[in-house]
C-alpha positions as CSV (number, residue, x, y, z in Angstrom):
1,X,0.0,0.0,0.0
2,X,1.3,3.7,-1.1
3,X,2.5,5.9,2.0
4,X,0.6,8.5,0.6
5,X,-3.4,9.3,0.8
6,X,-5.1,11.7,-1.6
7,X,-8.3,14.0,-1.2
8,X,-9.8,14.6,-4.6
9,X,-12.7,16.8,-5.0
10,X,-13.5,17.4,-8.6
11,X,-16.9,17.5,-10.0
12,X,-16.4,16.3,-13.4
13,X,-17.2,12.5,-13.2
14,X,-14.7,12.0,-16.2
15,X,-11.6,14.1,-15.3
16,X,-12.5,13.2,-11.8
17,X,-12.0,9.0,-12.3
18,X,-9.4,9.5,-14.7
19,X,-7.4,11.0,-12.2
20,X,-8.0,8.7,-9.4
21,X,-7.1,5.6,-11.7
22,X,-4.0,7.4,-12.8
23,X,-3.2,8.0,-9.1
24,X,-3.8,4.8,-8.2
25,X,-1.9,3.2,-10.6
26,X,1.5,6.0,-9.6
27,X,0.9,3.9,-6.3
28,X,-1.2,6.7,-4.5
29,X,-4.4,5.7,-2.5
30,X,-7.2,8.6,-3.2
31,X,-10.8,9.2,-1.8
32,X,-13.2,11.0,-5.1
33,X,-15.9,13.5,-3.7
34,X,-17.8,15.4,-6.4
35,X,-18.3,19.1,-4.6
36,X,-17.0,20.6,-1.8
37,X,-19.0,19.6,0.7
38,X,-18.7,15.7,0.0
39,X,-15.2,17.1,0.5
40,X,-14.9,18.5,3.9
41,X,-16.8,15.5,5.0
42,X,-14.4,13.2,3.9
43,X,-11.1,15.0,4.8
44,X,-12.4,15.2,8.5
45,X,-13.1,11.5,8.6
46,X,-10.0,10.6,7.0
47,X,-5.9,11.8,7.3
48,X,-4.9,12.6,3.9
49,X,-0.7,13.2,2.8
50,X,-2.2,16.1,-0.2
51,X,-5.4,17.4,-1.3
52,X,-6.6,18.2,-5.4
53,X,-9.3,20.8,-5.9
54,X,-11.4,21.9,-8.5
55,X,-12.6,25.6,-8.2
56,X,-16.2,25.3,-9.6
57,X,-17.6,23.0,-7.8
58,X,-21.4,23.1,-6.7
59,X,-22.6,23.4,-3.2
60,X,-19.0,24.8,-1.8
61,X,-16.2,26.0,-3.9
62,X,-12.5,25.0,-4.1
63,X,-11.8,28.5,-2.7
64,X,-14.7,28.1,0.3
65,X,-13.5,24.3,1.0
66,X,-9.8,25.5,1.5
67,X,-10.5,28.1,4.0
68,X,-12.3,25.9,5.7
69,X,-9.6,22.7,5.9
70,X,-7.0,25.5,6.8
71,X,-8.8,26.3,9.7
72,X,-8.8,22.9,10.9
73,X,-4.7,22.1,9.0
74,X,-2.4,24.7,8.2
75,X,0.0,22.5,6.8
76,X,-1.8,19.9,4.5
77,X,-0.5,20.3,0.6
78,X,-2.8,21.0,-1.6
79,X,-3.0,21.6,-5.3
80,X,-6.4,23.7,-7.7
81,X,-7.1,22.3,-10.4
82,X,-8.9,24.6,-12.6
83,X,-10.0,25.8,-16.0
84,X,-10.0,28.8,-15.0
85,X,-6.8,30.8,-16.0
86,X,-7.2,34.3,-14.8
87,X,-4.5,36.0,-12.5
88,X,-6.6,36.6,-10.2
89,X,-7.8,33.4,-9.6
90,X,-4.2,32.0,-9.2
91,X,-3.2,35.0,-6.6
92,X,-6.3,34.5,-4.6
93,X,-5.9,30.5,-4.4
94,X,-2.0,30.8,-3.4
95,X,-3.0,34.2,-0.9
96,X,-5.8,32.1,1.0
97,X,-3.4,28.8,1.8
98,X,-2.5,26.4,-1.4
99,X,0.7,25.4,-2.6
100,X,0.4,25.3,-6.4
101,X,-2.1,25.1,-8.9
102,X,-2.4,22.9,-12.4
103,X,-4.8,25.0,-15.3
104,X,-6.4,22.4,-17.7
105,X,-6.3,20.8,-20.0
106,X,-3.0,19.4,-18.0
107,X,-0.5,16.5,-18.9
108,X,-0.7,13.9,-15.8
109,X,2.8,13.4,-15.5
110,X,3.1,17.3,-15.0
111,X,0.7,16.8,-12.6
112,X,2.4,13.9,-11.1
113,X,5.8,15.8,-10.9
114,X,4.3,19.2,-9.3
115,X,2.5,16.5,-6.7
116,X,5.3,14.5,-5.8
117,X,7.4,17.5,-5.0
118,X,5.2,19.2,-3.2
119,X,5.1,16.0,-1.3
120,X,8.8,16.2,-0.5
121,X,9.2,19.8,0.2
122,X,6.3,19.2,2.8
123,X,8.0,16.8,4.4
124,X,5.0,14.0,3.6
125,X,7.0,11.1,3.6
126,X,8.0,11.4,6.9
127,X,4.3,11.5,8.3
128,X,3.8,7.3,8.7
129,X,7.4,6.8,10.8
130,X,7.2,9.7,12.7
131,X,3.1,9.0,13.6
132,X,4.3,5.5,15.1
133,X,6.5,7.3,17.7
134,X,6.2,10.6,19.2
135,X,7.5,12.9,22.4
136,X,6.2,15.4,24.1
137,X,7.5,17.1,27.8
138,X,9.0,13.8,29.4
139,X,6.3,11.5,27.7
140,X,7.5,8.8,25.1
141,X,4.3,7.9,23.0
142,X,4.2,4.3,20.9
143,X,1.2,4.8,18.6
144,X,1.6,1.4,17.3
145,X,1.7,-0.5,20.8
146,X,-0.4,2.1,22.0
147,X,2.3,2.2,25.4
148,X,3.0,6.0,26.9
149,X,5.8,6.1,28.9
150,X,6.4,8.3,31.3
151,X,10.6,8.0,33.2
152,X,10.5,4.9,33.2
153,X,6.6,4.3,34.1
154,X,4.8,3.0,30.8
155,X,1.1,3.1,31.0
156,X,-1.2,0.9,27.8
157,X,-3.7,2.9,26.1
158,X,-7.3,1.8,24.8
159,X,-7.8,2.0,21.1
160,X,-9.4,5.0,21.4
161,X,-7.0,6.8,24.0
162,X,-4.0,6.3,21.3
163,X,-6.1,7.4,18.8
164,X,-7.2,10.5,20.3
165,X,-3.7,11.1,21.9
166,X,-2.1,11.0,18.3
167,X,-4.3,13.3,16.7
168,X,-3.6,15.3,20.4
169,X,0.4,15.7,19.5
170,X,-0.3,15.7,15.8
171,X,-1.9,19.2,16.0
172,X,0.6,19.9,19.1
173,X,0.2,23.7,21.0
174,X,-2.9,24.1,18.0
175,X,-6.5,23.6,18.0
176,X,-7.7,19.7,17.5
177,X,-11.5,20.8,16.2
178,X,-14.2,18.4,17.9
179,X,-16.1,17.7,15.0
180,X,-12.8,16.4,13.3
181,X,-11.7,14.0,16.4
182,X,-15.2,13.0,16.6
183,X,-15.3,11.9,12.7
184,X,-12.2,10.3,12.5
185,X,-12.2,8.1,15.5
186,X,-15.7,7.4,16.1
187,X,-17.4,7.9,12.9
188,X,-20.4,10.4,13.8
189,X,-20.1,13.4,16.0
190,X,-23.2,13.0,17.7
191,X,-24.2,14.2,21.1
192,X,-23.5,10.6,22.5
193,X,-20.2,10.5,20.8
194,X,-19.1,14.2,21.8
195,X,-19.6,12.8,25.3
196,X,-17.7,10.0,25.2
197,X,-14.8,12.1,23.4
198,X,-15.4,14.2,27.2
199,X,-14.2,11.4,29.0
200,X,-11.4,10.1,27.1
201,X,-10.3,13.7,27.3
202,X,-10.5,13.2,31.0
203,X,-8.9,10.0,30.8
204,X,-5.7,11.3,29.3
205,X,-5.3,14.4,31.3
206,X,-5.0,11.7,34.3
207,X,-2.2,10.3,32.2
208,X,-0.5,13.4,31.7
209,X,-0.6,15.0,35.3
210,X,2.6,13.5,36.2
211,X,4.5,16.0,33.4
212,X,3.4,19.9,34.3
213,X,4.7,20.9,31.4
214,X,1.8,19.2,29.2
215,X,-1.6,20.2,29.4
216,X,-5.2,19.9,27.4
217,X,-7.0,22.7,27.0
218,X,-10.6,23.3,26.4
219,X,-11.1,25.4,23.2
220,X,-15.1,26.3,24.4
221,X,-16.5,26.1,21.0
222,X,-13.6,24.5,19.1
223,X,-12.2,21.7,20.6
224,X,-9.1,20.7,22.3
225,X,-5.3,21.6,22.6
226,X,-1.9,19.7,24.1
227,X,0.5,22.3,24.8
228,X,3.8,21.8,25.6
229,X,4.9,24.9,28.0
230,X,8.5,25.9,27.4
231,X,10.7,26.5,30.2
């Protein structure tokens, strides 16, 4: 299976498959969504490496659905992909948070060369190794065994706890949005869910008392943050 995971959102049903079956066949894995809001749907369910976005799209726009997933991920690549081939268009897409942009009609392997080095400038390929193993204050954090250790004390984590923690340190001293954790671990971010998220928080803030240099905040409105306090 490819390292990396593509978003694309294109509302052509032609363009849009021929892309993810020439991806796929580069050795990407891609999710199609037909409009923007199919989209944002599907990026907070998922963790993507890069994003490819048609401007004209109906319900929500490239331009709408970028400002929105930058809010929740500064960092994400992502790439327009329009017909459109006005200035303006190009400065606005680049002002408000993407990375490059491809006009069609486009050749795929020029579309596969601006991708992949977008991929390495970002620092992509790194995501899967460093994900498995992370630290924070005096916490050592296996993803994979799911084992926080803490000097010398390790404590095992539910499913759920290492999930939550990772997307936690992922977005480290920035906002983790609720509706996003919600999604991604549990599927639905329902009232029962949101609850249960509530006490996993809990949960974790137990684990992490021993370091007072690491804290979760609650964003009131927006969801959570792990800080790290410098010293």
């Amino acid at each position: 299976m490819s390292k990396y995971k593509l978003l694309i959102v294109e509302d052509d049903p032609n363009l849009g498959q021929i892309l993810k079956e020439y991806l796929e066949i580069k050795g990407f894995e891609t999710d199609l969504c037909r409009d923007g809001e199919e989209g944002l749907e599907a990026y907070k369910k998922e963790e993507y490496h890069a994003c490819l976005f048609d401007i004209m799209m109906p319900k929500m726009d490239g331009f709408t659905l970028l400002e929105k997933i930058r809010k929740i991920d500064r960092d994400i690549p992502v790439i327009f992909l329009t017909a459109k081939s006005m200035k303006e268009d190009t400065l606005h897409g680049l002002r408000i948070g993407a990375d490059d942009y491809i006009t069609k009609p486009f050749s795929m392997e020029e579309l596969l060369l601006r991708l992949n080095n977008i991929l390495k400038r970002s620092g992509a390929s790194e995501i899967d190794s460093s994900s498995e193993e992370m630290k924070f204050g005096d916490f050592e954090f296996d993803y994979t065994q799911r084992m926080l250790n803490f000097k010398g004390n390790t404590t095992k984590l539910t499913t759920k706890e290492a999930e939550l923690l990772k997307l936690l340190v992922q977005n480290k001293n920035k906002t983790l949005d609720r509706s996003v954790a919600l999604n991604r671990i549990w599927k639905d971010d329902s009232y029962f869910n949101a609850r249960s998220m509530d006490v996993y928080i809990a949960k974790l803030r137990k684990m992490l008392k021993p370091d007072d240099t690491v804290q979760i905040l609650t964003v009131h409105g927006e969801g959570f943050k792990l800080i790290e306090l410098k010293e």
